[in-house]
C-alpha positions, -999 to 999 in steps of 0.1 A, spaced: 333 386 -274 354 396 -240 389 401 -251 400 395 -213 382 363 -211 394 354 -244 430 362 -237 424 339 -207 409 310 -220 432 304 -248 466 313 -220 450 281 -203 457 259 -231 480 237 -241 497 250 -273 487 219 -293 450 226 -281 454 261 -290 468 254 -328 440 227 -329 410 252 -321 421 282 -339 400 282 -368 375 277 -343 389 307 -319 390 331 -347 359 328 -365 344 347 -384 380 365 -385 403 352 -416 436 348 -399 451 357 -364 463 389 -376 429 404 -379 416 387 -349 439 398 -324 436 436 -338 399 435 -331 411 421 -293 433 451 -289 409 471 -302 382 460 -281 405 464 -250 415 497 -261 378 508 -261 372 495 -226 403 507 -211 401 542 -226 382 558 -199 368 591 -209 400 596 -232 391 599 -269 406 570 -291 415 569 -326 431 538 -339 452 548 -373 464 516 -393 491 525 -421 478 521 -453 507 504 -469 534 479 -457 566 489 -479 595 460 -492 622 450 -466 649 474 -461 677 445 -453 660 415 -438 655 386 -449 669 406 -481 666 444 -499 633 445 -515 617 417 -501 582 421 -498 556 389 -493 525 405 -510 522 419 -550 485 431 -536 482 472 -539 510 494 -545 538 473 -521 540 445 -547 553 478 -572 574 499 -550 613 500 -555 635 485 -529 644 508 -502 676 525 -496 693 512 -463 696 537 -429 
């Protein structure tokens, strides 16, 4: 898959088209979260040049700090469902 021309294609549609063919769009991708890493990641690799690339994800998304409250988190999966609210900066 071309993440240009698929960037394209889906800026050319209407956004009721675009929420209609998503599923579609995304396959074999779960949500649009993972799909648009692999386009950046795809665009990364072609744009690099000669540089070296390394793509480092964190391993763990932490509870809220304020928003929408302390200790919010939307996910008990792994250790971010356990962790202690964090203290505020």
């Amino acid at each position: 898959m071309d993440p240009y021309k698929t960037v394209s294609t889906i800026e050319g549609m209407t956004y009721e088209h675009a929420e209609k063919m998503t599923r579609k769009i995304i396959r074999p991708y779960p949500n649009t979260y993972t799909f648009s890493k692999m386009l950046g990641e795809q665009m990364l690799q072609k744009e690099k040049g000669s540089v070296p690339l390394c793509i480092v994800r964190p391993a763990i998304i932490g509870p809220a700090v304020r928003d929408p409250f302390p200790g919010w988190v939307d996910s008990l999966i792994g250790p971010a469902g356990t962790l202690p609210p964090p203290s505020p900066p």
